[in-house]
N, CA, C, O and CB atoms as a CASP TS submission, in Angstrom:
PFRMAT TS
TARGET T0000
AUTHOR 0000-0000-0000
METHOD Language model
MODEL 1
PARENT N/A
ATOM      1  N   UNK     1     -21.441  -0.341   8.107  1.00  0.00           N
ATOM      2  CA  UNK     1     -21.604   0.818   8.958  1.00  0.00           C
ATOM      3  C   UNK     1     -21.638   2.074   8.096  1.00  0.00           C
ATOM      4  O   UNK     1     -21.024   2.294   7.052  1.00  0.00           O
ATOM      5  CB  UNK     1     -20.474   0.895  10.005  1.00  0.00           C
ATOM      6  N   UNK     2     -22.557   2.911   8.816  1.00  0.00           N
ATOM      7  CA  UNK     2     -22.558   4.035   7.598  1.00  0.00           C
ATOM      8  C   UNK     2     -21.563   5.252   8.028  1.00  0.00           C
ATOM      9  O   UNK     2     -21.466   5.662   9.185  1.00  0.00           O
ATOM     10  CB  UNK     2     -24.242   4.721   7.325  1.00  0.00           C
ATOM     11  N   UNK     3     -20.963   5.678   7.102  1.00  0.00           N
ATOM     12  CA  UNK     3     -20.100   6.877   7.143  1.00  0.00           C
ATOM     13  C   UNK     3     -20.929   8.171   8.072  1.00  0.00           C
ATOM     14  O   UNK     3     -20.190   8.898   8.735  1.00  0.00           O
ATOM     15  CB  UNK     3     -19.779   7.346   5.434  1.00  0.00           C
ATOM     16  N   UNK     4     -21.457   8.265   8.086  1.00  0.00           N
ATOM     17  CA  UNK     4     -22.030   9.431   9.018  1.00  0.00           C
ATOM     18  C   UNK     4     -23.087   8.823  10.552  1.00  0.00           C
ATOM     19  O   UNK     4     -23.816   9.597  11.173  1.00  0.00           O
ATOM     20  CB  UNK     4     -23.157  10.483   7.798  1.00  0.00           C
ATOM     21  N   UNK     5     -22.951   7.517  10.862  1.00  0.00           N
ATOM     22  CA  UNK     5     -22.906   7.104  12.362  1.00  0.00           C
ATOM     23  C   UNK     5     -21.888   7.522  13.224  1.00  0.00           C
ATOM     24  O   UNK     5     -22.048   7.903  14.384  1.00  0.00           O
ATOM     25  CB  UNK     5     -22.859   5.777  12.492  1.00  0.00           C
ATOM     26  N   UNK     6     -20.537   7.411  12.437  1.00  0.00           N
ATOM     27  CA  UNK     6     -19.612   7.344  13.015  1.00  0.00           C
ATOM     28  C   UNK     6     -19.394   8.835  14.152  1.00  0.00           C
ATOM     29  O   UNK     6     -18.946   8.910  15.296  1.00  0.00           O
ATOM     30  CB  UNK     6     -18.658   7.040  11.917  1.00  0.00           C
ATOM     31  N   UNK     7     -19.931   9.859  13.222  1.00  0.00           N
ATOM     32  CA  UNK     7     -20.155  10.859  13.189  1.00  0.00           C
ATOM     33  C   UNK     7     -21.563  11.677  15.129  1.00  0.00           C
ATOM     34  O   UNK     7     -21.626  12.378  16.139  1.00  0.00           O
ATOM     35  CB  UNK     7     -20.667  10.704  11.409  1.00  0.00           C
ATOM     36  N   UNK     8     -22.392  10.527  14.001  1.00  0.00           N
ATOM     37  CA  UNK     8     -23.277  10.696  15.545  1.00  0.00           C
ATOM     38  C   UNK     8     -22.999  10.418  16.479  1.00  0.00           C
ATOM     39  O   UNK     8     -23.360  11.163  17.390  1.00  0.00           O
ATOM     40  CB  UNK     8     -24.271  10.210  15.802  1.00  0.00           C
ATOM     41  N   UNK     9     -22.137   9.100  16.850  1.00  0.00           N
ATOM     42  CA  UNK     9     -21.774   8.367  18.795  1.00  0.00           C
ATOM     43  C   UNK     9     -20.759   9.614  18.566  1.00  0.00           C
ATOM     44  O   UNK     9     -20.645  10.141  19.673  1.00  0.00           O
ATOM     45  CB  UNK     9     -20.800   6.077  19.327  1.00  0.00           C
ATOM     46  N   UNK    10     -19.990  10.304  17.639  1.00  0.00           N
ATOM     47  CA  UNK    10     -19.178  11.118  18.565  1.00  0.00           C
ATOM     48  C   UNK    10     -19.620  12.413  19.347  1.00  0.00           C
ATOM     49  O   UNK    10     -19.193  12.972  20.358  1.00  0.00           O
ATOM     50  CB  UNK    10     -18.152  11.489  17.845  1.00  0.00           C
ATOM     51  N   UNK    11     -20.918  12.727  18.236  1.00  0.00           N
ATOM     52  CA  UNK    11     -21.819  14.262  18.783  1.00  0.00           C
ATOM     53  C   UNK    11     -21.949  13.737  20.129  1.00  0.00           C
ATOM     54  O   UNK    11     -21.452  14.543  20.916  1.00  0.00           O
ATOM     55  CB  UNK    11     -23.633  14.752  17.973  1.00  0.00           C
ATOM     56  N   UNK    12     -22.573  12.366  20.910  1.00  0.00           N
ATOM     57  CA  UNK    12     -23.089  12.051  21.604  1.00  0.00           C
ATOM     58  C   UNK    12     -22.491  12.484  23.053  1.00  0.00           C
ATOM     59  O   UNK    12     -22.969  13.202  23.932  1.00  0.00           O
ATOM     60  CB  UNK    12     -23.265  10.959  21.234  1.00  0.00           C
ATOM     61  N   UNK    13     -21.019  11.633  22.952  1.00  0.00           N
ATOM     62  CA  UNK    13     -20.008  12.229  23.239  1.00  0.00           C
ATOM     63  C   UNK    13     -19.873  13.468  23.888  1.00  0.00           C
ATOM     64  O   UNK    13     -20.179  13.762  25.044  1.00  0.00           O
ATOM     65  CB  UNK    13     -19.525  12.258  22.370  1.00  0.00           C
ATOM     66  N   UNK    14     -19.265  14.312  22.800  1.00  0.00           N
ATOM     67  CA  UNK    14     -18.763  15.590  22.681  1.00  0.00           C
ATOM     68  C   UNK    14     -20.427  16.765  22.983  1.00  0.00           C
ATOM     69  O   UNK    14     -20.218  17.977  22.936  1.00  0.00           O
ATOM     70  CB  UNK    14     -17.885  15.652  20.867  1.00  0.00           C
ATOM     71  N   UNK    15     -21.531  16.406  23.192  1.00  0.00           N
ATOM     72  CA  UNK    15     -22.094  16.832  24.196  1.00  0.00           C
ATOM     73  C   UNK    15     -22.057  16.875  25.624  1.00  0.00           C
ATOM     74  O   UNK    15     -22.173  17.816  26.409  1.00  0.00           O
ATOM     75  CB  UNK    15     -22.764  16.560  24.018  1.00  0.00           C
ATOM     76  N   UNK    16     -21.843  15.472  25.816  1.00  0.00           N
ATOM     77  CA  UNK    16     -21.217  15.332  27.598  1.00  0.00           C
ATOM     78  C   UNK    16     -20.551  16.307  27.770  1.00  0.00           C
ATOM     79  O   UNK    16     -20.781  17.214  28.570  1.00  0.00           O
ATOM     80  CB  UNK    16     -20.195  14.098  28.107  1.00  0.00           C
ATOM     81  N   UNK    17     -19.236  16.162  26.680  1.00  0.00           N
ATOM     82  CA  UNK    17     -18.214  17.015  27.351  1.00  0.00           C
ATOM     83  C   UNK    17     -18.241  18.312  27.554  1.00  0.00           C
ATOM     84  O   UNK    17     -18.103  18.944  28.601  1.00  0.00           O
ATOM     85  CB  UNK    17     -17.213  16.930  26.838  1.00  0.00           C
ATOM     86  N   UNK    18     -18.529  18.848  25.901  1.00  0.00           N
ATOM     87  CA  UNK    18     -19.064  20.489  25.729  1.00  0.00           C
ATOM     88  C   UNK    18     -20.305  20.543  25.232  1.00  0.00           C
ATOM     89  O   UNK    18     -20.595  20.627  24.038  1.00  0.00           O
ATOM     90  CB  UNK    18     -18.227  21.424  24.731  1.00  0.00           C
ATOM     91  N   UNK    19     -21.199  20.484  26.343  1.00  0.00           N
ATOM     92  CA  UNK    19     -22.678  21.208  26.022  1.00  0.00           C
ATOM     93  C   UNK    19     -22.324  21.743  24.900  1.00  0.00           C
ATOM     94  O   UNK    19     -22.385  21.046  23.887  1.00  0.00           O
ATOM     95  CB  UNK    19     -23.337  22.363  27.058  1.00  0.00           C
ATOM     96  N   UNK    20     -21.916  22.966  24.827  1.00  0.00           N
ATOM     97  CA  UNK    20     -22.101  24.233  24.035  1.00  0.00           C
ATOM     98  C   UNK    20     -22.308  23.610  22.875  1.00  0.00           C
ATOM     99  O   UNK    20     -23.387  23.819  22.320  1.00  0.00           O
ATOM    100  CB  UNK    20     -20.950  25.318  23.992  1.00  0.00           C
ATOM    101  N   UNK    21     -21.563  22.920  22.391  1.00  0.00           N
ATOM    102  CA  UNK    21     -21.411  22.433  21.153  1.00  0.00           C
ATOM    103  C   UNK    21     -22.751  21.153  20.354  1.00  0.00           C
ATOM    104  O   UNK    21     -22.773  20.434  19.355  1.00  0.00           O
ATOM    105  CB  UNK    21     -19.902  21.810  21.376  1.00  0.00           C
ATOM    106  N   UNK    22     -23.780  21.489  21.602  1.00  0.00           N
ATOM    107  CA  UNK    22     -24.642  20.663  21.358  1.00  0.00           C
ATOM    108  C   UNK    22     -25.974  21.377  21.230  1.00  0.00           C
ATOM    109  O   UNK    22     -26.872  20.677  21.700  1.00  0.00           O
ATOM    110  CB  UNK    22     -24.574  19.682  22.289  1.00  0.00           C
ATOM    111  N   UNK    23     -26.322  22.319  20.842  1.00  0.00           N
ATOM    112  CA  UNK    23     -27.665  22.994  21.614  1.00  0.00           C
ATOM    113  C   UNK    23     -29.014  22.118  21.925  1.00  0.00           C
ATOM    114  O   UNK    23     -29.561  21.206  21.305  1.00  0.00           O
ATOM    115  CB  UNK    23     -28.215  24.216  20.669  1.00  0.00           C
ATOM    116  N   UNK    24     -29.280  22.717  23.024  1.00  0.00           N
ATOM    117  CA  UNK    24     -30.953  21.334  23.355  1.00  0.00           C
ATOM    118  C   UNK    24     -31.781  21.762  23.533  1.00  0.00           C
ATOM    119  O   UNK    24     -31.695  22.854  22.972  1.00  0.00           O
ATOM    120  CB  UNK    24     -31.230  20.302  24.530  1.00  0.00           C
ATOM    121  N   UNK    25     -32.910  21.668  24.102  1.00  0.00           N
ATOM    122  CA  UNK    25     -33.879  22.068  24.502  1.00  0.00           C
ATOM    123  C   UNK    25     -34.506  21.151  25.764  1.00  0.00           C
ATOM    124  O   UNK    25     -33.995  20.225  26.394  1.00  0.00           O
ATOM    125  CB  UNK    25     -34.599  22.226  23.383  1.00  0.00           C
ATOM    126  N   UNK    26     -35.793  21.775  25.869  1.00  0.00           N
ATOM    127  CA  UNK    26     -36.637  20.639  27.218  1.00  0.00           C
ATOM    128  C   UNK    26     -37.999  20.739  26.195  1.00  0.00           C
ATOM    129  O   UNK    26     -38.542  21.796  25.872  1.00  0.00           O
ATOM    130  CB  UNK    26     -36.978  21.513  29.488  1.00  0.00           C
ATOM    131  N   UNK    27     -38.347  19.596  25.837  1.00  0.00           N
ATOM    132  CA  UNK    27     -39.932  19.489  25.670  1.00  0.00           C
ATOM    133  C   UNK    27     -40.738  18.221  26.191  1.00  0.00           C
ATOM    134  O   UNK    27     -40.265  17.284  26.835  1.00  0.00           O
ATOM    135  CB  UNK    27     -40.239  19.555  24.172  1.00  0.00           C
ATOM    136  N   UNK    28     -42.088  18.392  25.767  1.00  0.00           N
ATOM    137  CA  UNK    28     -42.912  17.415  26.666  1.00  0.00           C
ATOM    138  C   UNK    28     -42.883  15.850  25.609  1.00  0.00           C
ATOM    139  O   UNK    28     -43.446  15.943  24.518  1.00  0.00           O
ATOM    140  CB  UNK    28     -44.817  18.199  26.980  1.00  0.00           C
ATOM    141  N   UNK    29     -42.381  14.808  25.894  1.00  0.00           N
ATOM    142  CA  UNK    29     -42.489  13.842  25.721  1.00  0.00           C
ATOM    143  C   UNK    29     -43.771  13.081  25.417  1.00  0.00           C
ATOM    144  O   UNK    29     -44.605  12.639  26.208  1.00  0.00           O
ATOM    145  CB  UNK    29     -41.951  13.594  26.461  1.00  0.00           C
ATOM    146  N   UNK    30     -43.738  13.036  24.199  1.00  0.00           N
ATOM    147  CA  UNK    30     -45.105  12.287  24.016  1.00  0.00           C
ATOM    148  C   UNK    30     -45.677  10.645  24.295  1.00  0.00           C
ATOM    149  O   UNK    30     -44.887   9.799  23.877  1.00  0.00           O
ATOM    150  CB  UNK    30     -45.277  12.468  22.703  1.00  0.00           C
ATOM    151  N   UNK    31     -46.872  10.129  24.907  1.00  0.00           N
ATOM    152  CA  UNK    31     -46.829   8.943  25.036  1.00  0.00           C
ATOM    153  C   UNK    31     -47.304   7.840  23.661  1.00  0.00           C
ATOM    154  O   UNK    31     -48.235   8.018  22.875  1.00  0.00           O
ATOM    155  CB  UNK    31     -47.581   8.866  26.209  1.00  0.00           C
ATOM    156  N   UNK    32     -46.432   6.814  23.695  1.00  0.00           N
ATOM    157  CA  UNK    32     -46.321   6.463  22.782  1.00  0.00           C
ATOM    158  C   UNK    32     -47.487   4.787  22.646  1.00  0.00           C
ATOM    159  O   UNK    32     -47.456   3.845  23.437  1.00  0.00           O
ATOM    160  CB  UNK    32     -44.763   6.540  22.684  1.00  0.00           C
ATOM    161  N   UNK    33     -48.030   4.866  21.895  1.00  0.00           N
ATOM    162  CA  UNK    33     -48.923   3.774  21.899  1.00  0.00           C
ATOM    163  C   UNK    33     -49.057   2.219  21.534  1.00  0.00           C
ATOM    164  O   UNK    33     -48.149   1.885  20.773  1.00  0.00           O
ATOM    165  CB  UNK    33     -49.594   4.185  21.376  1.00  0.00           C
ATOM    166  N   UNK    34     -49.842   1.280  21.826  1.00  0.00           N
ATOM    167  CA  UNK    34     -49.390   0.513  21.399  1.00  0.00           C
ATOM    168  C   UNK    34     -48.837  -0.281  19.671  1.00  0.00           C
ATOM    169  O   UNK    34     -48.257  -1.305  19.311  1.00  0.00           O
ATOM    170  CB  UNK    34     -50.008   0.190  22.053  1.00  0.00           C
ATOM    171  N   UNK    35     -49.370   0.778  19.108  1.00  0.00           N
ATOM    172  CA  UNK    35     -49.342   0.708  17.669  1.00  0.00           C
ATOM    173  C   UNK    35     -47.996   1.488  17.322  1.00  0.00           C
ATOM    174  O   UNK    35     -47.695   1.512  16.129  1.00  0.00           O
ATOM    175  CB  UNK    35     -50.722   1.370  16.971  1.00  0.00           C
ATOM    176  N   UNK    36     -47.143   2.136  18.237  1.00  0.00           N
ATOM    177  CA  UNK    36     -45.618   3.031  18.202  1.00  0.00           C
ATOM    178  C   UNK    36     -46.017   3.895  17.935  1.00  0.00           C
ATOM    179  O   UNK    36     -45.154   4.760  18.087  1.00  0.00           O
ATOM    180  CB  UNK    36     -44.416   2.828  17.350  1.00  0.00           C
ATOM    181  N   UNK    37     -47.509   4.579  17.336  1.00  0.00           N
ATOM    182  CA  UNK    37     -48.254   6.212  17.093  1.00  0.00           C
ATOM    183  C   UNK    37     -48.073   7.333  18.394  1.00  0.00           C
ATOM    184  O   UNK    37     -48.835   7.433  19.357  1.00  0.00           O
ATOM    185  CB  UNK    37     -50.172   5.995  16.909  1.00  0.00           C
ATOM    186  N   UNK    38     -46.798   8.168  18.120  1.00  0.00           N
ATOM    187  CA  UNK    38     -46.862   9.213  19.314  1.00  0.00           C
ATOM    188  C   UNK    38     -48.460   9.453  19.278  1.00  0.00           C
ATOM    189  O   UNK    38     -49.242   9.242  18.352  1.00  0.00           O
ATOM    190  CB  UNK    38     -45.845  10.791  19.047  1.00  0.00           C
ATOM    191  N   UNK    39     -48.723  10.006  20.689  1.00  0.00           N
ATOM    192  CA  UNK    39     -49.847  10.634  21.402  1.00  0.00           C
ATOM    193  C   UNK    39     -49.227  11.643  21.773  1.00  0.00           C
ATOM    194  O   UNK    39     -48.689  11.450  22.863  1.00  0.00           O
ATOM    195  CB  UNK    39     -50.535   9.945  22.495  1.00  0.00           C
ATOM    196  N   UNK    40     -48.945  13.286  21.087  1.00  0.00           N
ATOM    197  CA  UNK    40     -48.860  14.666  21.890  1.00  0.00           C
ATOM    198  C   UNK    40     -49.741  15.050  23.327  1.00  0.00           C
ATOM    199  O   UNK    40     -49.363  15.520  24.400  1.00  0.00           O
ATOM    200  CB  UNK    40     -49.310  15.725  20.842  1.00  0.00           C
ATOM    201  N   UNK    41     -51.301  14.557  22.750  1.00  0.00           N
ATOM    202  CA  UNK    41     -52.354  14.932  23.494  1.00  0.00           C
ATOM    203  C   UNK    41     -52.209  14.663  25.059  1.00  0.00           C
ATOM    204  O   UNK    41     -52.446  15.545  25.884  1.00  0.00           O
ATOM    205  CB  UNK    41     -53.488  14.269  22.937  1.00  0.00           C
ATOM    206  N   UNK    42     -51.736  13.166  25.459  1.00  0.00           N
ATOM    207  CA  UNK    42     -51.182  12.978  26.683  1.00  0.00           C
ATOM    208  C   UNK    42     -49.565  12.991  27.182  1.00  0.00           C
ATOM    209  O   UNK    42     -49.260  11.822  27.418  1.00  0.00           O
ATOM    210  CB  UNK    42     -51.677  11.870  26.927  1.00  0.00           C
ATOM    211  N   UNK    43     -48.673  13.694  27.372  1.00  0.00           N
ATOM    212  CA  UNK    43     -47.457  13.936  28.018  1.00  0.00           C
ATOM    213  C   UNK    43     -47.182  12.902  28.968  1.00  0.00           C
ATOM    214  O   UNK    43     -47.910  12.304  29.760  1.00  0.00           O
ATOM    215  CB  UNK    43     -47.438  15.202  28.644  1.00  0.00           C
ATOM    216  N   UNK    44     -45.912  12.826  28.693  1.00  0.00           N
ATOM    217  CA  UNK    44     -45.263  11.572  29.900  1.00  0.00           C
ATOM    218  C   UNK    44     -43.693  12.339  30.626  1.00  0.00           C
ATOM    219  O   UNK    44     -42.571  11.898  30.877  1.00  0.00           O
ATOM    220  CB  UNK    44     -44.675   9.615  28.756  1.00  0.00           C
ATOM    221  N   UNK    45     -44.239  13.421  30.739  1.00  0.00           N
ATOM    222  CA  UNK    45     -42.406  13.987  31.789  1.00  0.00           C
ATOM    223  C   UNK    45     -42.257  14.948  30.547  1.00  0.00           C
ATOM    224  O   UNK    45     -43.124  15.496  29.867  1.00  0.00           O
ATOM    225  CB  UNK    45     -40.446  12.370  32.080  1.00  0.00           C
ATOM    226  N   UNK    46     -40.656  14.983  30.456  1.00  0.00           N
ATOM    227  CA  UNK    46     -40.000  15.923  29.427  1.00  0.00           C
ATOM    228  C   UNK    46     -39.235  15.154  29.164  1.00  0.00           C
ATOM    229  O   UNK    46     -39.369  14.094  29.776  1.00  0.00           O
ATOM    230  CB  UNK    46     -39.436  17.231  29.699  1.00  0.00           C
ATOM    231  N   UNK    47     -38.082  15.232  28.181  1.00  0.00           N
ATOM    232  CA  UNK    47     -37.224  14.849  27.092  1.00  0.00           C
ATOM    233  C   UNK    47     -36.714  16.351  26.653  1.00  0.00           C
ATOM    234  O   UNK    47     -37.185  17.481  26.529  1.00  0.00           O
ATOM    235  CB  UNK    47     -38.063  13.922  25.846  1.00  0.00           C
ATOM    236  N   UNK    48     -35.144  15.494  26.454  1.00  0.00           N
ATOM    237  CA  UNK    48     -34.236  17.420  26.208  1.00  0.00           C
ATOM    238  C   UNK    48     -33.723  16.336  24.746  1.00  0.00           C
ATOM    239  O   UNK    48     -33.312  15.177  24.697  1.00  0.00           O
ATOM    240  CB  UNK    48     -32.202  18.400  28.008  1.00  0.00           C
ATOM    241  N   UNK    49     -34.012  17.452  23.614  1.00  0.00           N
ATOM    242  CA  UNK    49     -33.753  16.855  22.706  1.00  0.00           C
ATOM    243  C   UNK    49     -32.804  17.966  21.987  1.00  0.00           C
ATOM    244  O   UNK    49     -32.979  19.180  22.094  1.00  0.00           O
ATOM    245  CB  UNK    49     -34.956  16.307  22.081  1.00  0.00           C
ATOM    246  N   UNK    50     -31.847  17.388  21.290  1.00  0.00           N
ATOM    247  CA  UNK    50     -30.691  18.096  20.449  1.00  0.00           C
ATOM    248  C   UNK    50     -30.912  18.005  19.236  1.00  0.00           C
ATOM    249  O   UNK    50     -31.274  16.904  18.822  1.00  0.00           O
ATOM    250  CB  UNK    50     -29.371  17.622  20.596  1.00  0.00           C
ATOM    251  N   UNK    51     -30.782  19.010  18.380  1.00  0.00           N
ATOM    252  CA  UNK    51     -31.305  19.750  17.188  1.00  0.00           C
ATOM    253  C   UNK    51     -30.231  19.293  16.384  1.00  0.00           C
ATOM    254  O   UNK    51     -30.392  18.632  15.358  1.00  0.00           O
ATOM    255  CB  UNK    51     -31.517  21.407  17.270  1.00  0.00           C
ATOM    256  N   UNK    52     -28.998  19.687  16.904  1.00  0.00           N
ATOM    257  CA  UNK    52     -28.247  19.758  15.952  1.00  0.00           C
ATOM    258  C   UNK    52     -26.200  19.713  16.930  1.00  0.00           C
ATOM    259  O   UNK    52     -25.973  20.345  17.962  1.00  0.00           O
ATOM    260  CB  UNK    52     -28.942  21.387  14.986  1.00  0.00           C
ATOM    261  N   UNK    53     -25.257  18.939  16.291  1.00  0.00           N
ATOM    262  CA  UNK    53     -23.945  18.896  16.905  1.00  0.00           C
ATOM    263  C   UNK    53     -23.385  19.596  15.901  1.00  0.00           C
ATOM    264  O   UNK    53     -23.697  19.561  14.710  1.00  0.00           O
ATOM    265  CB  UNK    53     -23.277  17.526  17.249  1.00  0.00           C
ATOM    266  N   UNK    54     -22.313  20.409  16.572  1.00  0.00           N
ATOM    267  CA  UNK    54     -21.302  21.216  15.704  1.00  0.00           C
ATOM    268  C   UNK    54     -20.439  20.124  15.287  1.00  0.00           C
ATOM    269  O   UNK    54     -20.119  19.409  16.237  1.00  0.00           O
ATOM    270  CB  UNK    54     -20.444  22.456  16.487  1.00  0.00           C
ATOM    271  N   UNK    55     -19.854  19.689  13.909  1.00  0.00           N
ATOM    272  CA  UNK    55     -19.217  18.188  13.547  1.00  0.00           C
ATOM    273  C   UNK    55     -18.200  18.989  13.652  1.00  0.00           C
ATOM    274  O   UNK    55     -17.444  18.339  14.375  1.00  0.00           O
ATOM    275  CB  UNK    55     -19.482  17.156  12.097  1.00  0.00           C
ATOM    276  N   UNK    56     -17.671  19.982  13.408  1.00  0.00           N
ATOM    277  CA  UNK    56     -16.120  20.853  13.648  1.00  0.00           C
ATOM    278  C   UNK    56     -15.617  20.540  15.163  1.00  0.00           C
ATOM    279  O   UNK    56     -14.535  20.057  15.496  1.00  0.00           O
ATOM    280  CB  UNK    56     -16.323  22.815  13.502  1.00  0.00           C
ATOM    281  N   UNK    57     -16.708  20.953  15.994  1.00  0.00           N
ATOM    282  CA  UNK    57     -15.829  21.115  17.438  1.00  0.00           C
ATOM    283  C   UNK    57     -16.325  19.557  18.022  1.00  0.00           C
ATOM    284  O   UNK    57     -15.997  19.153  19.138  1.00  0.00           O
ATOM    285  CB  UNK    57     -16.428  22.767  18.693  1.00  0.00           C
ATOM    286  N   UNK    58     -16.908  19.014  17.362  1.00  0.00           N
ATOM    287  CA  UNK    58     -16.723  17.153  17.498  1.00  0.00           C
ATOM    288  C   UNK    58     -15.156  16.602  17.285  1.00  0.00           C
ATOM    289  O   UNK    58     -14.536  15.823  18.009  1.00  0.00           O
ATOM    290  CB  UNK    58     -17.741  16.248  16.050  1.00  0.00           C
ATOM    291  N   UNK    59     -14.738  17.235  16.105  1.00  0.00           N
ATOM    292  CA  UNK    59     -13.292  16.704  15.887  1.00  0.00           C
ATOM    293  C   UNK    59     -12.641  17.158  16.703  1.00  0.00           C
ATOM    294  O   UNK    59     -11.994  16.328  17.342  1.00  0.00           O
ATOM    295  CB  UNK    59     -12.629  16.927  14.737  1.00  0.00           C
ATOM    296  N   UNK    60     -12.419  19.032  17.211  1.00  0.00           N
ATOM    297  CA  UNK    60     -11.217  19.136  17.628  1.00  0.00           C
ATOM    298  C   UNK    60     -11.306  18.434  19.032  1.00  0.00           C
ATOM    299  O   UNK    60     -10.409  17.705  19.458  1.00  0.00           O
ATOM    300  CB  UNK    60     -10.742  20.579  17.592  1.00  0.00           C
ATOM    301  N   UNK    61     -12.282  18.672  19.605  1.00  0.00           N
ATOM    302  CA  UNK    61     -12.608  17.417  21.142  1.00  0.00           C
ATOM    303  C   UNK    61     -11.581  16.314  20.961  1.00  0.00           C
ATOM    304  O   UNK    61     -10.531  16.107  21.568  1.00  0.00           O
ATOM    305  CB  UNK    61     -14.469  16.415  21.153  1.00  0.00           C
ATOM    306  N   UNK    62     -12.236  15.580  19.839  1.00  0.00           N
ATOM    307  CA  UNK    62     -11.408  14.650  19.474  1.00  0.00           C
ATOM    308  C   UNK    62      -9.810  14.340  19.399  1.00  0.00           C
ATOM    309  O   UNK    62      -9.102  13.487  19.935  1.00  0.00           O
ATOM    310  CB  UNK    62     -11.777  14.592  18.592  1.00  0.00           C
ATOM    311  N   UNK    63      -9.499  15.652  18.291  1.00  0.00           N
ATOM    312  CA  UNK    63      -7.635  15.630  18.315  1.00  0.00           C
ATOM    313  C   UNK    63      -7.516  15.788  19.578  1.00  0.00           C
ATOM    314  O   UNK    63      -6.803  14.943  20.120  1.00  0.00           O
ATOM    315  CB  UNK    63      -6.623  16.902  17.474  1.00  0.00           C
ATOM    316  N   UNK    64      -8.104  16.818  20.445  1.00  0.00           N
ATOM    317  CA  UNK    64      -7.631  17.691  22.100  1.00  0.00           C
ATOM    318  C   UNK    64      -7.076  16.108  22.586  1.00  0.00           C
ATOM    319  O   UNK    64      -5.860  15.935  22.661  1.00  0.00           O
ATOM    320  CB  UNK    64      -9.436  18.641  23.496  1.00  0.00           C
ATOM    321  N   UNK    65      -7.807  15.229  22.837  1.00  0.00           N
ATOM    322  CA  UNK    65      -8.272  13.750  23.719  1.00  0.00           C
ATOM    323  C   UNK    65      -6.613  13.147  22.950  1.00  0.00           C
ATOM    324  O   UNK    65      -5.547  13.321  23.541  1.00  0.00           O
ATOM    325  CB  UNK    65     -10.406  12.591  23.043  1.00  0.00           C
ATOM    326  N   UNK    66      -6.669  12.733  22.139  1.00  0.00           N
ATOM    327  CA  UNK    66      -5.591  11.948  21.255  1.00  0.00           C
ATOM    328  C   UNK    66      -4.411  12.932  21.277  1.00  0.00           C
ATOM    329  O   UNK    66      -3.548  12.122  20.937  1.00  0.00           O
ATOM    330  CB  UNK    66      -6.114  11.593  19.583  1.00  0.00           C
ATOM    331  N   UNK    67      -3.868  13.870  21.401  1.00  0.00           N
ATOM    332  CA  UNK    67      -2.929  14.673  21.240  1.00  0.00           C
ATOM    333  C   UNK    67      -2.263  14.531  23.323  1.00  0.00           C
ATOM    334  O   UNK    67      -1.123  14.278  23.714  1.00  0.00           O
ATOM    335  CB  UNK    67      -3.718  16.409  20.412  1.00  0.00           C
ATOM    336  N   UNK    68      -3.651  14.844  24.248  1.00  0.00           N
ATOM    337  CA  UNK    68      -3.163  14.336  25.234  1.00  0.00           C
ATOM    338  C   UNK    68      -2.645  12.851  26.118  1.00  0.00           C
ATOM    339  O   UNK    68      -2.073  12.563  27.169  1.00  0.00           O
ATOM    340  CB  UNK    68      -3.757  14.804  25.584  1.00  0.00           C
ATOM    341  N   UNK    69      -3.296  12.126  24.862  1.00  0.00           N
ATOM    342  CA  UNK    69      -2.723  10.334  24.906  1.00  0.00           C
ATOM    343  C   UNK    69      -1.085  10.307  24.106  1.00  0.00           C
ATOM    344  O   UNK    69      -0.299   9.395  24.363  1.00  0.00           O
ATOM    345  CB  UNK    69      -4.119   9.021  23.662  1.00  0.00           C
ATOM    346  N   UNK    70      -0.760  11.345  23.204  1.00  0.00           N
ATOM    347  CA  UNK    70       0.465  10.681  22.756  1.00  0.00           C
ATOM    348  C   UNK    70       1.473  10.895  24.051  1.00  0.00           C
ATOM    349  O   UNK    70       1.314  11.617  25.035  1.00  0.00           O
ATOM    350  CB  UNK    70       1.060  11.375  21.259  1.00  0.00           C
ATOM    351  N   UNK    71       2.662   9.935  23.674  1.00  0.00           N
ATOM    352  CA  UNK    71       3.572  10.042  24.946  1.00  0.00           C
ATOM    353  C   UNK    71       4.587  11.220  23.981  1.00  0.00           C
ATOM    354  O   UNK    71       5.585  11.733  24.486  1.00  0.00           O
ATOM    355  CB  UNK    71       4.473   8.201  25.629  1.00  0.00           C
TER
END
């Protein structure tokens, strides 16, 4: 497993919880062919795609969650 997956299922996460910490967008989804070659030219809906997760406010999410599990 690679050291920085671990990293991504938590952005995944910690978008649910705090948007903010995720910024996205809406763009047009491209259709994809039978060869897996996106097609821009024809659109299939939209897709909100994320640029980028803050890995800082991934963790503190994290401690917040585990700090309210200790007894």
């Amino acid at each position: 497993m690679s050291p920085k997956k671990g990293v991504f299922d938590m952005g995944d996460i910690a978008a649910l919880i705090d948007p903010s910490c995720a910024p996205r967008e809406r763009t047009a989804a491209p259709t994809v062919g039978e060869d897996l070659k996106y097609d821009f030219t024809k659109p299939r809906g939209d897709v909100v795609r994320i640029k980028d997760v803050a890995r800082d406010r991934c963790f503190d999410l994290l401690e917040e969650a585990l700090r309210r599990l200790k007894p």
